[in-house]
mmJSON file of the N, C-alpha and C atoms, coordinates in Angstrom:
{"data_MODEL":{"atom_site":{
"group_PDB":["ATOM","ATOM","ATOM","ATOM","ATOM","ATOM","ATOM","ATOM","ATOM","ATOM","ATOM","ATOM","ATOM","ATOM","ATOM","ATOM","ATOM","ATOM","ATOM","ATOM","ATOM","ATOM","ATOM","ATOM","ATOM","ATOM","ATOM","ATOM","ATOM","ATOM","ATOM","ATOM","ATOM","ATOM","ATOM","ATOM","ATOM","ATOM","ATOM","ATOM","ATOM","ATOM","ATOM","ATOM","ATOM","ATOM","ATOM","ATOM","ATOM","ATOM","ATOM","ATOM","ATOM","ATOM","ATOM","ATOM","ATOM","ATOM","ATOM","ATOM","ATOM","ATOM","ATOM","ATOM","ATOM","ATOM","ATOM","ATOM","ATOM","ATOM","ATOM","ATOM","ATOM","ATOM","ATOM","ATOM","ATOM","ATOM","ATOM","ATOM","ATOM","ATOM","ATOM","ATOM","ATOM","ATOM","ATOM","ATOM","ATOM","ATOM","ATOM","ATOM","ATOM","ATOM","ATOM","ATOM","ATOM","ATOM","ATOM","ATOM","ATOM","ATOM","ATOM","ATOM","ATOM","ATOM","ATOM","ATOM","ATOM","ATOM","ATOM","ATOM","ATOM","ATOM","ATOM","ATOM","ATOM","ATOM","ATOM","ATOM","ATOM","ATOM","ATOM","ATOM","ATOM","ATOM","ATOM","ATOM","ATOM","ATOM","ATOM","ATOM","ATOM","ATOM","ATOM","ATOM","ATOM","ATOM","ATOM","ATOM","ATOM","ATOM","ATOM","ATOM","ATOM","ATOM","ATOM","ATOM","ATOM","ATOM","ATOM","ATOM","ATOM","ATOM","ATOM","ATOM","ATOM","ATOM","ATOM","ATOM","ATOM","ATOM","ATOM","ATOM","ATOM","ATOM","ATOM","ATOM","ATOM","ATOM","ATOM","ATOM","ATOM","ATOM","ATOM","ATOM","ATOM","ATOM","ATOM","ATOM","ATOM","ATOM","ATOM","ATOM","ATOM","ATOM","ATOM","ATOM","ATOM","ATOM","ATOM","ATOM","ATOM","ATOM","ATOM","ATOM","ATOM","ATOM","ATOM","ATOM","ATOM"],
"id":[1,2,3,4,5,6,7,8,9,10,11,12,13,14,15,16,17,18,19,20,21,22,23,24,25,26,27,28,29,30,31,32,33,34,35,36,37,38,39,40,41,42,43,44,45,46,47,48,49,50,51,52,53,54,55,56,57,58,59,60,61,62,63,64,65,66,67,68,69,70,71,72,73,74,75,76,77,78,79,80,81,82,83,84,85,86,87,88,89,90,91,92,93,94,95,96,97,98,99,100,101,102,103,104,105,106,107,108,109,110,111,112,113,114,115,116,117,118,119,120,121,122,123,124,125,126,127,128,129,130,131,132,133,134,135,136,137,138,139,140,141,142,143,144,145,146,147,148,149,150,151,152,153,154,155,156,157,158,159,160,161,162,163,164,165,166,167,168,169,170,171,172,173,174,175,176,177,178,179,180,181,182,183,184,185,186,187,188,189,190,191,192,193,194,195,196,197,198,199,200,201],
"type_symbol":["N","C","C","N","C","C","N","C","C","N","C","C","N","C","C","N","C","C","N","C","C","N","C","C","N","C","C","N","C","C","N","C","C","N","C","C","N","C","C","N","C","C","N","C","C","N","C","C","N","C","C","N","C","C","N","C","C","N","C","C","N","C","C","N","C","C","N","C","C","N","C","C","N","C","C","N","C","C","N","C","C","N","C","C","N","C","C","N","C","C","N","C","C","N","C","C","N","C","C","N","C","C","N","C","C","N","C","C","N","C","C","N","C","C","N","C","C","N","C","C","N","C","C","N","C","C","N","C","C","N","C","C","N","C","C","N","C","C","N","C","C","N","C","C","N","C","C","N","C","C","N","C","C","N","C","C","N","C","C","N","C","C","N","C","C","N","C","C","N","C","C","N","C","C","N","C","C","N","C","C","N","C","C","N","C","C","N","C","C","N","C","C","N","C","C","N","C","C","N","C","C"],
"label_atom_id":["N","CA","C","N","CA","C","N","CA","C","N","CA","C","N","CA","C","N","CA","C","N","CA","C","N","CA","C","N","CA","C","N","CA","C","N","CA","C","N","CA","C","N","CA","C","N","CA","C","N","CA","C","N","CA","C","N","CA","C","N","CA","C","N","CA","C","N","CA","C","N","CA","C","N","CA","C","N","CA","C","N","CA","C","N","CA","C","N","CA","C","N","CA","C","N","CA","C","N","CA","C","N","CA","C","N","CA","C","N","CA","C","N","CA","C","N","CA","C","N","CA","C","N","CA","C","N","CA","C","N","CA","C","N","CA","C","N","CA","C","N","CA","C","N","CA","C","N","CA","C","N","CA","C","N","CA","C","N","CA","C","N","CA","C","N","CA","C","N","CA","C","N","CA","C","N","CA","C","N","CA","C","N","CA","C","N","CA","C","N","CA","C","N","CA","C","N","CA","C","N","CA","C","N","CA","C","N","CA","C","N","CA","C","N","CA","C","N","CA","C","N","CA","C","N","CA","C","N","CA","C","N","CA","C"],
"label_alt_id":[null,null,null,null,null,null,null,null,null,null,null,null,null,null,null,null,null,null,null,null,null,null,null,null,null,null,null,null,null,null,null,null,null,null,null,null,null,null,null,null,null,null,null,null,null,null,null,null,null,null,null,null,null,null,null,null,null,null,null,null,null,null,null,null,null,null,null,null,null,null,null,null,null,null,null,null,null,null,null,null,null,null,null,null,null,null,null,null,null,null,null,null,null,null,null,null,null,null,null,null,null,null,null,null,null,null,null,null,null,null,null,null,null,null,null,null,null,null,null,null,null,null,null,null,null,null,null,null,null,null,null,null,null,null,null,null,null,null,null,null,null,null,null,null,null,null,null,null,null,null,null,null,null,null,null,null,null,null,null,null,null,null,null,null,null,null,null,null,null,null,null,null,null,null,null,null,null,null,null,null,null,null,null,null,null,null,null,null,null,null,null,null,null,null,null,null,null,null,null,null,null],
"label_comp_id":["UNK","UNK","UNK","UNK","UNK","UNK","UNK","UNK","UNK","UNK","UNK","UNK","UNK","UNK","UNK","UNK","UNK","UNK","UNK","UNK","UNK","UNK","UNK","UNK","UNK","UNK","UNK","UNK","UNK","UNK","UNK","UNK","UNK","UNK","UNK","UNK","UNK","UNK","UNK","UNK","UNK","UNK","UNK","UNK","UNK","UNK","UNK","UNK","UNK","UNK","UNK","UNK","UNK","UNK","UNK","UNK","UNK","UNK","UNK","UNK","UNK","UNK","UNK","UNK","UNK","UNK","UNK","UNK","UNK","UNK","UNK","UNK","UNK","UNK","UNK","UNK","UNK","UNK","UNK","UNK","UNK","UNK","UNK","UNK","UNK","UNK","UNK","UNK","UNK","UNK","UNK","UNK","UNK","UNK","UNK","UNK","UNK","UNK","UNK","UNK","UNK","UNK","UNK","UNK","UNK","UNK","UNK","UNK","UNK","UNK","UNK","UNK","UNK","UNK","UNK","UNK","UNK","UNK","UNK","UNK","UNK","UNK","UNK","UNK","UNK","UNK","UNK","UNK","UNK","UNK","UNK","UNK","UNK","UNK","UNK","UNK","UNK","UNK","UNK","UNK","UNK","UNK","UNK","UNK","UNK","UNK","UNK","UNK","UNK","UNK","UNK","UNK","UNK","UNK","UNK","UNK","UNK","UNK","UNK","UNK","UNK","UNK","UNK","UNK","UNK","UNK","UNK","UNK","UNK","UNK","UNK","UNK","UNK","UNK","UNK","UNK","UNK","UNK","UNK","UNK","UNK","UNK","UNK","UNK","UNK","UNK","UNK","UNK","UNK","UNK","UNK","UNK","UNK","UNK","UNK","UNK","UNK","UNK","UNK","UNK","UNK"],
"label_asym_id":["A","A","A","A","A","A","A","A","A","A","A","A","A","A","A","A","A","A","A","A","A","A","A","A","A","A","A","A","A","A","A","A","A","A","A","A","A","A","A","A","A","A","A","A","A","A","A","A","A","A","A","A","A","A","A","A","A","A","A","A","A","A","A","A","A","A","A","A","A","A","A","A","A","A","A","A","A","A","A","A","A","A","A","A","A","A","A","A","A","A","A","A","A","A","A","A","A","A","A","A","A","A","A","A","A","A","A","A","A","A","A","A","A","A","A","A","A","A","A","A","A","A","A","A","A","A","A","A","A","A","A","A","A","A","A","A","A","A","A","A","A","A","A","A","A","A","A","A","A","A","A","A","A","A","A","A","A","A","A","A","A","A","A","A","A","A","A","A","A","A","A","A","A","A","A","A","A","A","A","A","A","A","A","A","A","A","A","A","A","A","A","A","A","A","A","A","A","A","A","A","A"],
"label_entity_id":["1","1","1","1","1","1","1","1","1","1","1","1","1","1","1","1","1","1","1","1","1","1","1","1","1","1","1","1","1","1","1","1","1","1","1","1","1","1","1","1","1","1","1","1","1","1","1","1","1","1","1","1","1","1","1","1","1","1","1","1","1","1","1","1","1","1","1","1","1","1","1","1","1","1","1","1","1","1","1","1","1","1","1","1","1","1","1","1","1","1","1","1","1","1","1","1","1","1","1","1","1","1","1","1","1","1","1","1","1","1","1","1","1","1","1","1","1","1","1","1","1","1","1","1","1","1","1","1","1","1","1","1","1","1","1","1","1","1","1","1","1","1","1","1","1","1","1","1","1","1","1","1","1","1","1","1","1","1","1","1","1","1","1","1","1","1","1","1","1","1","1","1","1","1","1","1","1","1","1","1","1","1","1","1","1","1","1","1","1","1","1","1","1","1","1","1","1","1","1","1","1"],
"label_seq_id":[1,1,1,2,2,2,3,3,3,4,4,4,5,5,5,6,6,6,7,7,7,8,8,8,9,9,9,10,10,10,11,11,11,12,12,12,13,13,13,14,14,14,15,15,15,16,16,16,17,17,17,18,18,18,19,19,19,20,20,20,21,21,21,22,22,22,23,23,23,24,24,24,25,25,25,26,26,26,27,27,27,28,28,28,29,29,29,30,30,30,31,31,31,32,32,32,33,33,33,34,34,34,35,35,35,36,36,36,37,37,37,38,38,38,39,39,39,40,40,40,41,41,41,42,42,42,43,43,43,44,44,44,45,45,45,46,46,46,47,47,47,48,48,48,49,49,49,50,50,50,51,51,51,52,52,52,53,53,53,54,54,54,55,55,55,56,56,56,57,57,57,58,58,58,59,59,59,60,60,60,61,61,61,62,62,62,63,63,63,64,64,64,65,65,65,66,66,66,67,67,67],
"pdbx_PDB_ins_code":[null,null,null,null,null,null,null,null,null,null,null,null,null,null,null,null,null,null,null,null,null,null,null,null,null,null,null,null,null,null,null,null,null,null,null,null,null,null,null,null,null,null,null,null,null,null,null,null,null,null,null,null,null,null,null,null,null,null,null,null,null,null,null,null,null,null,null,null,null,null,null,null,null,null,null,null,null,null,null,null,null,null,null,null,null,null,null,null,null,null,null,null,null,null,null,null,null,null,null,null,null,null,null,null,null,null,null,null,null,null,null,null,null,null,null,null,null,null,null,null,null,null,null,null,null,null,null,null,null,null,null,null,null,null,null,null,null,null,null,null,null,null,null,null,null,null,null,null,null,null,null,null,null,null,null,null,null,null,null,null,null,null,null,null,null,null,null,null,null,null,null,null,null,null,null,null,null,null,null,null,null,null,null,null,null,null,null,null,null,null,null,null,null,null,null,null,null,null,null,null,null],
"Cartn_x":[-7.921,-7.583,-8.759,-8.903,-9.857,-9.287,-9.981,-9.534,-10.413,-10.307,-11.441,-11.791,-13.044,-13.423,-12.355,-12.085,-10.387,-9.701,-8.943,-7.947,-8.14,-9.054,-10.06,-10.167,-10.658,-11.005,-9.221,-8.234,-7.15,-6.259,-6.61,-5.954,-6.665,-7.971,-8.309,-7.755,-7.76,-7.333,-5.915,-5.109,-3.684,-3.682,-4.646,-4.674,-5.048,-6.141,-6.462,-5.21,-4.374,-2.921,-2.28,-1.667,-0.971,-1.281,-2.682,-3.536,-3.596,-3.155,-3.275,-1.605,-1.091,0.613,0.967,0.499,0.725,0.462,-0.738,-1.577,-0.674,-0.323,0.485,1.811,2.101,3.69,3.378,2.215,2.157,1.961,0.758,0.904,2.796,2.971,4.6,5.325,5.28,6.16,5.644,4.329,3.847,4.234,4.54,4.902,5.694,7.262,8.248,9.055,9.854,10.732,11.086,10.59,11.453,10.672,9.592,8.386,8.542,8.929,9.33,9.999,11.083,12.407,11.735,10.539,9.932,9.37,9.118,7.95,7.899,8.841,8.894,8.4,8.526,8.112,6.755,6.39,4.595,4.309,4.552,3.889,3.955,4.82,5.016,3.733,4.096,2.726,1.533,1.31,-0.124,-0.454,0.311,-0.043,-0.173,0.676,0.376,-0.838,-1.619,-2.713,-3.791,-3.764,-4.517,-4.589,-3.259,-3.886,-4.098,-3.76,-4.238,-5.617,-6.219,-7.674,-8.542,-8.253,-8.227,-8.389,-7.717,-7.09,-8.649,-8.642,-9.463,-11.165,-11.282,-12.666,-12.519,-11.791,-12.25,-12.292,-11.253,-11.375,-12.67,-13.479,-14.612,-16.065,-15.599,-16.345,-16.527,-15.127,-14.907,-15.85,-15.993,-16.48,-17.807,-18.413,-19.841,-20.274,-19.545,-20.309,-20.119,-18.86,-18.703,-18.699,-19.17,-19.071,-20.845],
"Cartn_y":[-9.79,-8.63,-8.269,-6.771,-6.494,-5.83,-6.288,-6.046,-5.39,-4.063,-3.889,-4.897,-4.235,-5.171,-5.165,-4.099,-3.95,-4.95,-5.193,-5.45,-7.45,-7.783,-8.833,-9.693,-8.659,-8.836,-8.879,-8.133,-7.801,-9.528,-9.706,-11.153,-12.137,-11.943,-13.405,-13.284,-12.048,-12.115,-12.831,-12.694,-12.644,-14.314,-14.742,-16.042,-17.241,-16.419,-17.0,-17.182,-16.004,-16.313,-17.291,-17.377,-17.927,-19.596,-19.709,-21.099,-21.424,-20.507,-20.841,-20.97,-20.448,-20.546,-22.232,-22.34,-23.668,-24.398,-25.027,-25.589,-25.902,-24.607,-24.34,-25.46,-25.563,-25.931,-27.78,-27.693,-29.595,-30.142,-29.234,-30.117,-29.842,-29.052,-29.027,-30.253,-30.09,-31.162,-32.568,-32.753,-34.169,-34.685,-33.738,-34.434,-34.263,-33.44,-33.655,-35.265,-35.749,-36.839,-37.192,-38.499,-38.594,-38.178,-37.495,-37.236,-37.877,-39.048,-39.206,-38.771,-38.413,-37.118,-35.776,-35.833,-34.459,-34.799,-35.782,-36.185,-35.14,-34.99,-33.826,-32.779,-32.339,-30.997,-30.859,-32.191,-32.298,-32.123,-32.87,-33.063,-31.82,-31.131,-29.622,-28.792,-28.416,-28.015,-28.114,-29.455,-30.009,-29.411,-29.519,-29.409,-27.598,-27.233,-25.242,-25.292,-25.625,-25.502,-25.598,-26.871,-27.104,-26.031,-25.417,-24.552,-23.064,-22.886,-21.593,-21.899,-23.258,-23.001,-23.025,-23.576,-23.266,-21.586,-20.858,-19.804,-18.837,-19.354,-18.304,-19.183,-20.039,-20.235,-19.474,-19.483,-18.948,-17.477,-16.972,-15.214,-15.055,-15.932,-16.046,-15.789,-17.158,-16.976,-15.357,-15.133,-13.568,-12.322,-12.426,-11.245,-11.357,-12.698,-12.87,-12.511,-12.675,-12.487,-10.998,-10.375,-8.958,-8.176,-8.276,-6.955,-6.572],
"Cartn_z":[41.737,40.942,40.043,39.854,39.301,38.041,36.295,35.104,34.179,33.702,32.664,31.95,30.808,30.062,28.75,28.722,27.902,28.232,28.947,29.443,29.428,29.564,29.109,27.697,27.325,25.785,25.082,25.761,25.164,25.327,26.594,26.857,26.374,26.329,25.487,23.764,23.174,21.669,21.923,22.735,22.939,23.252,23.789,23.754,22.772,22.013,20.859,19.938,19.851,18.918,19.336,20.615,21.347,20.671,21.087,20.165,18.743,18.502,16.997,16.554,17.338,16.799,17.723,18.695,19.195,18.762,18.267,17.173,16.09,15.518,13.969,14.36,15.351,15.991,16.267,16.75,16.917,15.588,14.721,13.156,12.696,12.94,12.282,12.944,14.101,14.506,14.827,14.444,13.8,12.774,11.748,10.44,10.183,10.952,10.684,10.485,9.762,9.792,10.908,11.837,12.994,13.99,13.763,14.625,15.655,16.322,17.938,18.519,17.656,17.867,19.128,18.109,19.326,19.726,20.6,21.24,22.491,22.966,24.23,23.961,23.094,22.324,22.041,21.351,21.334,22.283,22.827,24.655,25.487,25.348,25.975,25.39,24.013,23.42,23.732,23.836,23.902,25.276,26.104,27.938,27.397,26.995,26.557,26.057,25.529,24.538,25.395,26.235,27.371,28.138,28.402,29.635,29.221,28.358,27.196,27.148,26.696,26.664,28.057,29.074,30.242,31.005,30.532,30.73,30.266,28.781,27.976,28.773,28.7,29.376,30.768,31.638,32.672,32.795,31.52,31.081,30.855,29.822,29.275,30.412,31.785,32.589,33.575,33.663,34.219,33.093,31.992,31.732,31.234,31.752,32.159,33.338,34.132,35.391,35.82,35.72,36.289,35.147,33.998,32.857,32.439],
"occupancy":[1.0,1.0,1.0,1.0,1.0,1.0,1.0,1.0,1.0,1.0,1.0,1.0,1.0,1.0,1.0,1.0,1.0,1.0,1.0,1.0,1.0,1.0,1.0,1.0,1.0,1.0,1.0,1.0,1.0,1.0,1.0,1.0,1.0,1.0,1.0,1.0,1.0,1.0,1.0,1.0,1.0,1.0,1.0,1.0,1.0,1.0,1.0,1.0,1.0,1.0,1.0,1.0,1.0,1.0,1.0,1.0,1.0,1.0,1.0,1.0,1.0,1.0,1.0,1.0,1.0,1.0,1.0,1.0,1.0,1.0,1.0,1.0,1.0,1.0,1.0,1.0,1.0,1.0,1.0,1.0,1.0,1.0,1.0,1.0,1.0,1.0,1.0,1.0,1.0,1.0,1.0,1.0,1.0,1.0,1.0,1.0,1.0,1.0,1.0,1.0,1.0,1.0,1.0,1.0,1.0,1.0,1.0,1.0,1.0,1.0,1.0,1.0,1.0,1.0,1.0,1.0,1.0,1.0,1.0,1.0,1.0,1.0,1.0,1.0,1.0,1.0,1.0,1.0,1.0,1.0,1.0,1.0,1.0,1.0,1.0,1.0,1.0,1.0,1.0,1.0,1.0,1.0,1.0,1.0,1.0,1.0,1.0,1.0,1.0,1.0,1.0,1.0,1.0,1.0,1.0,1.0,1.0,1.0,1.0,1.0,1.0,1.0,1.0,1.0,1.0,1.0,1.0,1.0,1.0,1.0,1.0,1.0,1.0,1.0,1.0,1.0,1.0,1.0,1.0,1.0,1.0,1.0,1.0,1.0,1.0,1.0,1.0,1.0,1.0,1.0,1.0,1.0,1.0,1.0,1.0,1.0,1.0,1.0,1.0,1.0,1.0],
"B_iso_or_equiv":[0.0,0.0,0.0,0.0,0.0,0.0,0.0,0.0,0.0,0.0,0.0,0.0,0.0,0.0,0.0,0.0,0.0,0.0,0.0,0.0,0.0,0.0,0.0,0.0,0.0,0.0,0.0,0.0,0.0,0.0,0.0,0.0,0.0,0.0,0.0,0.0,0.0,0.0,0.0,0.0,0.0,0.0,0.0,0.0,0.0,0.0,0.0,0.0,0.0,0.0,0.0,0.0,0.0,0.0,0.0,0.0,0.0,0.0,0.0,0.0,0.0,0.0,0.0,0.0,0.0,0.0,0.0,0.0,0.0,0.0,0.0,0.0,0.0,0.0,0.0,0.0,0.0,0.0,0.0,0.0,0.0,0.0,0.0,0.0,0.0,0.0,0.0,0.0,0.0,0.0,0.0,0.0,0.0,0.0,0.0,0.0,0.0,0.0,0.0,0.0,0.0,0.0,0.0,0.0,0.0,0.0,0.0,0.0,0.0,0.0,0.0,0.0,0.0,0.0,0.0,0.0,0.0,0.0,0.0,0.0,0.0,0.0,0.0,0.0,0.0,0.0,0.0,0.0,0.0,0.0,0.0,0.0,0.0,0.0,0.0,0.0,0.0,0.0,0.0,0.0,0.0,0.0,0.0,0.0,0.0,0.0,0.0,0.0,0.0,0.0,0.0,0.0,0.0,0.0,0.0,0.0,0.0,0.0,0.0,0.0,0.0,0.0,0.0,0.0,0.0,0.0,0.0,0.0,0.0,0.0,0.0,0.0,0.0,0.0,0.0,0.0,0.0,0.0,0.0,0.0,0.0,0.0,0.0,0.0,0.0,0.0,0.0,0.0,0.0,0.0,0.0,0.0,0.0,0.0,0.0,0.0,0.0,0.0,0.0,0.0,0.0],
"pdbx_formal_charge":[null,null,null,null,null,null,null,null,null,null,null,null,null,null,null,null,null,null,null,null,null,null,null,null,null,null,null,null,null,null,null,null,null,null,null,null,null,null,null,null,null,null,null,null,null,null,null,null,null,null,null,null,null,null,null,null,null,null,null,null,null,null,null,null,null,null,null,null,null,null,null,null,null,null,null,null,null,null,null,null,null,null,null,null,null,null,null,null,null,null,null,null,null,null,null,null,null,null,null,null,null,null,null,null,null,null,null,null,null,null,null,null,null,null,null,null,null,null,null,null,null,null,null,null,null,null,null,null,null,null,null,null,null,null,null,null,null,null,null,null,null,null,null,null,null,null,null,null,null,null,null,null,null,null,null,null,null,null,null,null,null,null,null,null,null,null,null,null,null,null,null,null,null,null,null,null,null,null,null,null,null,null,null,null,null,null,null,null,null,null,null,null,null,null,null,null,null,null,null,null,null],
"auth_seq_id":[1,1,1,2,2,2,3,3,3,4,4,4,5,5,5,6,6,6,7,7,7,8,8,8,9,9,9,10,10,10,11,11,11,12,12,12,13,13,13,14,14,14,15,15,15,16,16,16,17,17,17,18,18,18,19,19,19,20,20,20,21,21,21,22,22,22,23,23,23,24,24,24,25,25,25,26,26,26,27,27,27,28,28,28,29,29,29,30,30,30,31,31,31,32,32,32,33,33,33,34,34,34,35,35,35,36,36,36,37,37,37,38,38,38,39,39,39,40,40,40,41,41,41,42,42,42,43,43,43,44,44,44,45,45,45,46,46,46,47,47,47,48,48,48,49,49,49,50,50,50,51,51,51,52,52,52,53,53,53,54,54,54,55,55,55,56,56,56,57,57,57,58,58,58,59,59,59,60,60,60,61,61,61,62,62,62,63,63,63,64,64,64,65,65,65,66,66,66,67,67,67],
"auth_comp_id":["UNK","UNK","UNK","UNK","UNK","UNK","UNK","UNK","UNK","UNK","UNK","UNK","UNK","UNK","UNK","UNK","UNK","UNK","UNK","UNK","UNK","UNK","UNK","UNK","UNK","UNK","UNK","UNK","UNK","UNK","UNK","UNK","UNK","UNK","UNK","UNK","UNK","UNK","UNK","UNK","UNK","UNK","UNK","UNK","UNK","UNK","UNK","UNK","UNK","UNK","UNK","UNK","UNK","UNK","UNK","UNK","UNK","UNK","UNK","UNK","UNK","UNK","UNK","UNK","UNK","UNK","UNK","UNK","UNK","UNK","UNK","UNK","UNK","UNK","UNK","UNK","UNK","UNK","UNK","UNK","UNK","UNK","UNK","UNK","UNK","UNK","UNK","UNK","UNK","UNK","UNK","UNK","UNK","UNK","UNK","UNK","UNK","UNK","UNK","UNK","UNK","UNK","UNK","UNK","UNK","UNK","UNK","UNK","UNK","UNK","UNK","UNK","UNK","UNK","UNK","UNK","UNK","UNK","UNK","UNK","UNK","UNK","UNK","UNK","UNK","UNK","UNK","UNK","UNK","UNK","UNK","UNK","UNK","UNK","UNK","UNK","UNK","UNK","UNK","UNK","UNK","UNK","UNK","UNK","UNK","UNK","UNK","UNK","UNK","UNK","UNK","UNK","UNK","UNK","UNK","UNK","UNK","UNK","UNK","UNK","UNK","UNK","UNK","UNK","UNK","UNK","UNK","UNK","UNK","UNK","UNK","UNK","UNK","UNK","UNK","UNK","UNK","UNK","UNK","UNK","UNK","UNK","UNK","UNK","UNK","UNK","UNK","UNK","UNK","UNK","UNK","UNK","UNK","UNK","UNK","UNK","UNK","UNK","UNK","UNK","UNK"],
"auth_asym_id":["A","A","A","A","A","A","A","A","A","A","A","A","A","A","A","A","A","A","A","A","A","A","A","A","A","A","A","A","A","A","A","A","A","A","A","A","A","A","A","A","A","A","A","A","A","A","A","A","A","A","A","A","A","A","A","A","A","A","A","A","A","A","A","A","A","A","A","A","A","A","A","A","A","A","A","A","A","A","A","A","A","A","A","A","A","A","A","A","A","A","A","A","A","A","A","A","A","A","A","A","A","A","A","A","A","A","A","A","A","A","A","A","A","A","A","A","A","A","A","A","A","A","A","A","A","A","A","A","A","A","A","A","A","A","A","A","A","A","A","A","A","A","A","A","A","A","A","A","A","A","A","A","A","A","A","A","A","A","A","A","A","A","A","A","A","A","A","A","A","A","A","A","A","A","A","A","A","A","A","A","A","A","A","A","A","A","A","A","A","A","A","A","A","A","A","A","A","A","A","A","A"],
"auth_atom_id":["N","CA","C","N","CA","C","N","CA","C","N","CA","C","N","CA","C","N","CA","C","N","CA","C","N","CA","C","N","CA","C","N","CA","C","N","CA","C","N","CA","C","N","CA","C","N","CA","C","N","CA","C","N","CA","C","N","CA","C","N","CA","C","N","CA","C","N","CA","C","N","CA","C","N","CA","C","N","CA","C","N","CA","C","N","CA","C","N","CA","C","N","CA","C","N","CA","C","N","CA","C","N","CA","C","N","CA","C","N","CA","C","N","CA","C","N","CA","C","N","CA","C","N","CA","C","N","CA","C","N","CA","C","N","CA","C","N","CA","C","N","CA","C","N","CA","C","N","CA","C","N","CA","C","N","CA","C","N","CA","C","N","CA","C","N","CA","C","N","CA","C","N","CA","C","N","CA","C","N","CA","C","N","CA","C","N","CA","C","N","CA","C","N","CA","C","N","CA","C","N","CA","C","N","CA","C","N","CA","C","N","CA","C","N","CA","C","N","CA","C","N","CA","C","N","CA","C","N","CA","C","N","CA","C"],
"pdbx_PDB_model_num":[1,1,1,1,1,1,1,1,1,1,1,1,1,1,1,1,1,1,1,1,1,1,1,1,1,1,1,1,1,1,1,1,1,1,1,1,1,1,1,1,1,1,1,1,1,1,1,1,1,1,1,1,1,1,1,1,1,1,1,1,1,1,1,1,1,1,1,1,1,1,1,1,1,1,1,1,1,1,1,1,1,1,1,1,1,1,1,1,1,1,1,1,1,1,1,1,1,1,1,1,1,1,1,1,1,1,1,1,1,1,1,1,1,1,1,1,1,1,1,1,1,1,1,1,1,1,1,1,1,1,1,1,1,1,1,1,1,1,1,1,1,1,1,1,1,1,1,1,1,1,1,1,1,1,1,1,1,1,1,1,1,1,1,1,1,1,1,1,1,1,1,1,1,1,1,1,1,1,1,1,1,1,1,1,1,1,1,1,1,1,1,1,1,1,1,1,1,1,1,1,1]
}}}
């Protein structure tokens, strides 16, 4: 599929949030009481974060090479 440089730039900002609200969500639920309680929840997160940054490097690599 072919994406402006709009359309680009629009999904990596959208990803950067995405990272920063996930982020915001593992310190929360690290230091909640009981913090093993969520361990599923960390762990979900963490694997989101991963592939959010995943996501944005290879957006990154896309609007090096074709923009």
């Amino acid at each position: 599929m072919d994406f402006s440089k709009e359309e680009l730039i629009e999904a990596k900002r959208q990803i950067h949030s995405i990272l920063h609200k996930l982020n915001a969500s593992i310190i929360t639920l690290e230091n909640k009481e009981n913090a093993h309680r969520y361990k599923s929840q960390i762990t979900l997160a963490k694997r989101r974060v991963q592939a959010m940054e995943i996501a944005e490097v290879l957006i990154t690599k896309e609007m090096e090479e074709n923009l």
